[in-house]
C-alpha positions as YAML, in Angstrom:
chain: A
units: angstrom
residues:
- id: 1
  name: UNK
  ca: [125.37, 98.11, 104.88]
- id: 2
  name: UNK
  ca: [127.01, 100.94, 102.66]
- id: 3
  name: UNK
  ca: [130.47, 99.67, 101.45]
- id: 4
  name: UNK
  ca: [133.69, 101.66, 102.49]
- id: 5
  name: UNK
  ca: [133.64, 103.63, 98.93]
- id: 6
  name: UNK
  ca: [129.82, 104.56, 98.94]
- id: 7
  name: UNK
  ca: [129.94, 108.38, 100.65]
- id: 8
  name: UNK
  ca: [128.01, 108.33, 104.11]
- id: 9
  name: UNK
  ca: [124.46, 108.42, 103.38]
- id: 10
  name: UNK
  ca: [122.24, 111.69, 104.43]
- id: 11
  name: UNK
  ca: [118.66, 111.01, 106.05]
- id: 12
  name: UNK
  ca: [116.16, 112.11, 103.38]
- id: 13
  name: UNK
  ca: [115.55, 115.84, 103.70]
- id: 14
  name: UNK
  ca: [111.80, 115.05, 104.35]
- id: 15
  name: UNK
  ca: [109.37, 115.31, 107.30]
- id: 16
  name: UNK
  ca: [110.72, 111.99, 108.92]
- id: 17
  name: UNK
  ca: [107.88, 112.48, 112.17]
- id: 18
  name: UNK
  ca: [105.09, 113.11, 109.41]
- id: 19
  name: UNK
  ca: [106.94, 109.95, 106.88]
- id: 20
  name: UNK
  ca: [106.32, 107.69, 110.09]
- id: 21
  name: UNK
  ca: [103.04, 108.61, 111.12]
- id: 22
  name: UNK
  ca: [101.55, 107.32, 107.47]
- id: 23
  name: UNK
  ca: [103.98, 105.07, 106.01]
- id: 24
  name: UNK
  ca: [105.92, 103.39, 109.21]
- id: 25
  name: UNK
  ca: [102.83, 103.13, 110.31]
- id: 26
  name: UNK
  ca: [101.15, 101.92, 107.36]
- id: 27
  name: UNK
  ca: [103.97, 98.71, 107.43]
- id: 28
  name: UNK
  ca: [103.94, 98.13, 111.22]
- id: 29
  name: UNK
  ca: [99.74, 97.94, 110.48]
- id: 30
  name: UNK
  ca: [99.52, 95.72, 107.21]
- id: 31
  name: UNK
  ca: [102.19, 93.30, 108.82]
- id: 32
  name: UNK
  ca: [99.49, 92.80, 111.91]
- id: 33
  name: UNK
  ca: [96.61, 92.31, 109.56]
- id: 34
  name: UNK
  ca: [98.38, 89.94, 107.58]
- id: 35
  name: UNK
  ca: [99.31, 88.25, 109.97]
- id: 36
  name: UNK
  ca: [96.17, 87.75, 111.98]
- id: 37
  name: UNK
  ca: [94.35, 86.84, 108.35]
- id: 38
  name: UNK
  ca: [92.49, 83.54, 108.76]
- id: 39
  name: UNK
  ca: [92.06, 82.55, 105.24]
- id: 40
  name: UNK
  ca: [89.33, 80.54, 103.93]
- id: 41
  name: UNK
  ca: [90.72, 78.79, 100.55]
- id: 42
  name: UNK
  ca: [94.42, 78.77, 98.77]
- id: 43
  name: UNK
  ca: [93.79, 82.09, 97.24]
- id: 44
  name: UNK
  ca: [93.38, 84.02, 100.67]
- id: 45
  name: UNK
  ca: [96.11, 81.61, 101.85]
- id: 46
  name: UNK
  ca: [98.32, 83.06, 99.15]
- id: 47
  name: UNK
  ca: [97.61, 86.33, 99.79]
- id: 48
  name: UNK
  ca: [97.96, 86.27, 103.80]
- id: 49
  name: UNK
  ca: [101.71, 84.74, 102.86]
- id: 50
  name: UNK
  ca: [102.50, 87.85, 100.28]
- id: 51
  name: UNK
  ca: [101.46, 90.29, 102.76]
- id: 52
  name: UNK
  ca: [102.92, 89.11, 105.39]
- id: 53
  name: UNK
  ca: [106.37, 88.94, 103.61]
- id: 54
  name: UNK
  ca: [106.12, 91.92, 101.58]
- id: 55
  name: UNK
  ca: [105.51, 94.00, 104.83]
- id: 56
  name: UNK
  ca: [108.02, 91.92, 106.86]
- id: 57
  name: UNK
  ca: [111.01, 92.78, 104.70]
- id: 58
  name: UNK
  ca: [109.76, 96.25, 104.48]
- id: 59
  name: UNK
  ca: [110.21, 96.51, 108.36]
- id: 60
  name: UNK
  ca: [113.40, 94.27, 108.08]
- id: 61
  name: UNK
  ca: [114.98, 96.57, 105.69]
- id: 62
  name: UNK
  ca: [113.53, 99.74, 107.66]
- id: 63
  name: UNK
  ca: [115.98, 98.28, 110.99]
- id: 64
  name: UNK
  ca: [118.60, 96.46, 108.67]
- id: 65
  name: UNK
  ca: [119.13, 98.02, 105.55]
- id: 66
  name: UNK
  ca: [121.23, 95.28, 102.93]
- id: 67
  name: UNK
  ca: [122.03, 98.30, 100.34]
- id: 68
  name: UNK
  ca: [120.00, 100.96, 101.17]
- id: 69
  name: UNK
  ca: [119.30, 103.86, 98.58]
- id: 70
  name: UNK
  ca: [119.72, 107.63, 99.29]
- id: 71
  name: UNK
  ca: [115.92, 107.97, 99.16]
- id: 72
  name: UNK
  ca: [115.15, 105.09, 101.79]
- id: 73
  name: UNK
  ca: [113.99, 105.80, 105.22]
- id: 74
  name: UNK
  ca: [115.78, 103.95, 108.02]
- id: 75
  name: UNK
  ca: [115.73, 103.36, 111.70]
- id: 76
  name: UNK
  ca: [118.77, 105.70, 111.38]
- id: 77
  name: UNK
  ca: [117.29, 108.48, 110.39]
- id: 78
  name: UNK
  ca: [115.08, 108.64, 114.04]
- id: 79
  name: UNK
  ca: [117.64, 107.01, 116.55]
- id: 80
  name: UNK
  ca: [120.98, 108.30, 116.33]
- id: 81
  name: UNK
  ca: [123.65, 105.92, 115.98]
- id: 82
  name: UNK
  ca: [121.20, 103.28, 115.79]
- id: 83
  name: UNK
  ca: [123.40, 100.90, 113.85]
- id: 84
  name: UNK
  ca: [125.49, 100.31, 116.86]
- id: 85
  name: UNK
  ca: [122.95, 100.46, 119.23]
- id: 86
  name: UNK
  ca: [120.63, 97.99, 117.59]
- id: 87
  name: UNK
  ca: [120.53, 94.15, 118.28]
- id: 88
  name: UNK
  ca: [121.82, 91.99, 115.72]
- id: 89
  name: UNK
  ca: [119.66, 90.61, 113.28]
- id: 90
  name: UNK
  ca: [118.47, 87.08, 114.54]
- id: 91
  name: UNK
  ca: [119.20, 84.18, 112.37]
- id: 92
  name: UNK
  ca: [115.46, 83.97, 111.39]
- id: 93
  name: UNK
  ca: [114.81, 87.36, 110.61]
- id: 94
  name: UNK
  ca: [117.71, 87.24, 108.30]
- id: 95
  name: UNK
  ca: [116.74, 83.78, 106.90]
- id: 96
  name: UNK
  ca: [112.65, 85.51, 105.93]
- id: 97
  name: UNK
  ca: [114.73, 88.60, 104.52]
- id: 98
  name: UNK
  ca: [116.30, 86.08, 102.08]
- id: 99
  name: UNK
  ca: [113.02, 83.96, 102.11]
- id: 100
  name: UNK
  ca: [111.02, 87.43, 101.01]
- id: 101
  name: UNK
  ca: [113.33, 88.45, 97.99]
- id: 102
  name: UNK
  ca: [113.30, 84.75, 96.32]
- id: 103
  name: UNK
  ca: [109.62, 84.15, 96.83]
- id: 104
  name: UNK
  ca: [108.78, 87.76, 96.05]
- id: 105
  name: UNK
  ca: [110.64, 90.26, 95.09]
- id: 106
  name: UNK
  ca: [111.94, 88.55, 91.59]
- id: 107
  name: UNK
  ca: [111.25, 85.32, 89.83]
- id: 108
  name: UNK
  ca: [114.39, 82.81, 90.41]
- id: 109
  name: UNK
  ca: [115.67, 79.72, 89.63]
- id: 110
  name: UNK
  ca: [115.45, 79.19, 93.50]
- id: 111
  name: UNK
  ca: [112.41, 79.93, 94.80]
- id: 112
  name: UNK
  ca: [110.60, 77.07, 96.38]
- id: 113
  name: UNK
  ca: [108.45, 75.14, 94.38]
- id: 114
  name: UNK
  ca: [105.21, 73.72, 95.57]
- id: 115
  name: UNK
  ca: [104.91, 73.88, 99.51]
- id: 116
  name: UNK
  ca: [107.33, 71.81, 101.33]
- id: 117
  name: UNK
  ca: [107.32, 72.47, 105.07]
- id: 118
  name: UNK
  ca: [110.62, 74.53, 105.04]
- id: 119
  name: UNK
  ca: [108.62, 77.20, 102.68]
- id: 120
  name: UNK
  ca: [106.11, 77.81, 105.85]
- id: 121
  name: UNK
  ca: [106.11, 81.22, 107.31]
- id: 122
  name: UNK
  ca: [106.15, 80.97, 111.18]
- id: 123
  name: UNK
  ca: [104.19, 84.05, 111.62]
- id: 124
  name: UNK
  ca: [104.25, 83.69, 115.08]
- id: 125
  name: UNK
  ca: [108.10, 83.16, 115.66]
- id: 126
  name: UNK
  ca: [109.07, 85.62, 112.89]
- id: 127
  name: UNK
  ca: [106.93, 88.24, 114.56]
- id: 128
  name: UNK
  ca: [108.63, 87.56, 118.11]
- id: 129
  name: UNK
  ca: [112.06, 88.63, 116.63]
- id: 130
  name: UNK
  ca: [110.41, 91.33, 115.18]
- id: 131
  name: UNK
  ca: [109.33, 92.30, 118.46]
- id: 132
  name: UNK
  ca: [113.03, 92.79, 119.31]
- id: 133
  name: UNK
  ca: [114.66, 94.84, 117.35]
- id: 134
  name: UNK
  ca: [111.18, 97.22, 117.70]
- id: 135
  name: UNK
  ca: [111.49, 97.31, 121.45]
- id: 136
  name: UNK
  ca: [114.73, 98.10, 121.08]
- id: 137
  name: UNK
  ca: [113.90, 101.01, 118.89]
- id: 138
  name: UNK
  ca: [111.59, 102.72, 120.40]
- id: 139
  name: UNK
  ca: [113.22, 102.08, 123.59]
- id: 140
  name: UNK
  ca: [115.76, 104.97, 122.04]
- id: 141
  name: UNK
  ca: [113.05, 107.27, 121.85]
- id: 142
  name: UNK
  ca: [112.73, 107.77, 118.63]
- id: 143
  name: UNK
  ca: [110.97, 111.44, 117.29]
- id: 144
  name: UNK
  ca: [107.76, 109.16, 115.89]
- id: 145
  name: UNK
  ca: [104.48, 109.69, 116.30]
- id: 146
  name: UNK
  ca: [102.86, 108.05, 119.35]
- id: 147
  name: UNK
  ca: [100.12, 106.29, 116.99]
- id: 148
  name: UNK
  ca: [103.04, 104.70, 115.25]
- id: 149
  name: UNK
  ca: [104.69, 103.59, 118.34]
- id: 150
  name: UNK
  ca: [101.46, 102.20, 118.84]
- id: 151
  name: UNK
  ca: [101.40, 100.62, 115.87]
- id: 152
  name: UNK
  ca: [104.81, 98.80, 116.18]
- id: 153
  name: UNK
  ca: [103.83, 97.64, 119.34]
- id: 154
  name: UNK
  ca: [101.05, 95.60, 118.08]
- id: 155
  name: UNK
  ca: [103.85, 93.30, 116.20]
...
């Protein structure tokens, strides 16, 4: 959330319905295929994991922005008010946004080494909370195209 001396942020002054249809979209769609990826050695493993948490935070970030840029798209550019209307982020979709940036986003002393069980991804759970906060959104209405409301409602 933007700090009390950052000015108020301004949606992009881009085509948000046209943004949504191909990139919104585009997240809402790699999330499902990563998620439904049944890999067949460590490699595929790997990369079912990395695409799954890459697209995950993108959506995360797209309903919760941490320290959004001028540039970045949100939920609040489509629903207005949204950040008082929205649910609260749930415990685990906070705990994967965290989980995301140490495992991908940067290399850190912290990120988990080899693969004890609280390193798992619970696709399954994650993508329930998800589910949530995107019900929630489109509940509002918001000016998106209906193939990427379709989209988000295969999570």
């Amino acid at each position: 959330m933007p700090t009390e001396s950052r000015a108020k942020r301004v949606a992009p002054s881009i085509d948000l319905f046209s943004f949504a249809g191909e990139h919104l979209s585009y997240e809402a769609r790699m999330f499902v295929i990563c998620r439904a990826m049944k890999p067949r050695d460590q490699f595929e493993s790997n990369l079912k994991v990395e695409g799954f948490a890459l697209h995950l935070k993108n959506l995360i970030e797209f309903f919760y922005p941490s320290s959004p840029h001028a540039d970045d798209v949100l939920a609040a550019d489509y629903v207005a008010d949204w950040n008082h209307k929205r649910p609260a982020i749930t415990p685990l979709l906070e705990s994967a946004r965290v989980q995301a940036g140490k495992e991908l986003h940067h290399l850190t002393a912290q990120r988990i080494a080899g693969r004890p069980s609280h390193k798992a991804w619970d696709f399954d759970l994650i993508s329930k909370d998800l589910k949530g906060v995107i019900s929630a959104f489109l509940g509002l209405q918001p000016k998106i195209p209906q193939g990427t409301i379709s989209e988000l409602s295969e999570i």
